[in-house]
C-alpha positions, 0 to 999 in steps of 0.5 A: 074237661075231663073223661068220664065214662068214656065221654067228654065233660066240661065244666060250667059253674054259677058265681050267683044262686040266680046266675047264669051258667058260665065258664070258670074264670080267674083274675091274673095277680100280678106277675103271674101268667094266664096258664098258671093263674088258672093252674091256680084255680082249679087247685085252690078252688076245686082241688083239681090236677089239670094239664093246660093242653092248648090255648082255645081262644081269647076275647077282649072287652072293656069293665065299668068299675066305679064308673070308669071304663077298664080294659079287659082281656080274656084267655080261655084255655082247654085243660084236661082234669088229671085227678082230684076231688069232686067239689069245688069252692068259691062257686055257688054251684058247678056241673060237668056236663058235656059239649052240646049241654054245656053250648046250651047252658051258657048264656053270653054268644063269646062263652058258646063261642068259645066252647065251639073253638075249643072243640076245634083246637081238641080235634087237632090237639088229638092228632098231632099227639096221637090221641083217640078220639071220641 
């Protein structure tokens, strides 16, 4: 997320022209942990400075890869934009928008979900440090 004009905004991207909105995502290398990989991301993708402020959630599923059923597990952190440019690659398309648009614009119930969390885990993040909240 990151402050803008004094209000939230999330960010959604598409990986397809005709994709649906969704929440950036990162495949961890090995060796690597989930908070750097997605350090990793808004670096090299959207020359981004974040700070990973507190883990929002986690899903678990399975992927069919060449017709043999993978495992997959999904950590989704709450990260604040600290500085850094205004486009970002390795995306069709990316918008930051804020909490409301972007429950509305994604599509999968666990990404809304998520998001719902991840309002919960801010307002408690922002009391514990003391932060002022919008």
């Amino acid at each position: 997320m990151r402050e803008n004009r004094g209000k939230r905004q999330f960010l959604l991207v598409k990986n397809k022209e005709d994709g649906d909105w969704e929440i950036p995502k990162v495949t961890v290398r090995k060796g690597e942990s989930s908070v750097r990989s997605v350090i990793r991301l808004t670096g090299e993708q959207g020359g981004i400075t974040a700070r990973v402020l507190e883990e929002a959630g986690r899903t678990a599923g399975t992927v069919v890869i060449n017709g043999k059923s993978i495992p997959q597990k999904s950590y989704y952190y709450l990260m604040l934009q600290r500085g850094g440019s205004s486009e970002l690659i390795g995306f069709n398309e990316f918008k930051w928008v804020e909490y409301g648009d972007a429950v509305r614009k994604v599509v999968l119930k666990k990404e809304k979900d998520i998001f719902k969390s991840a309002r919960e885990v801010l307002k408690l993040w922002e009391k514990t440090h003391k932060i002022k909240q919008y």
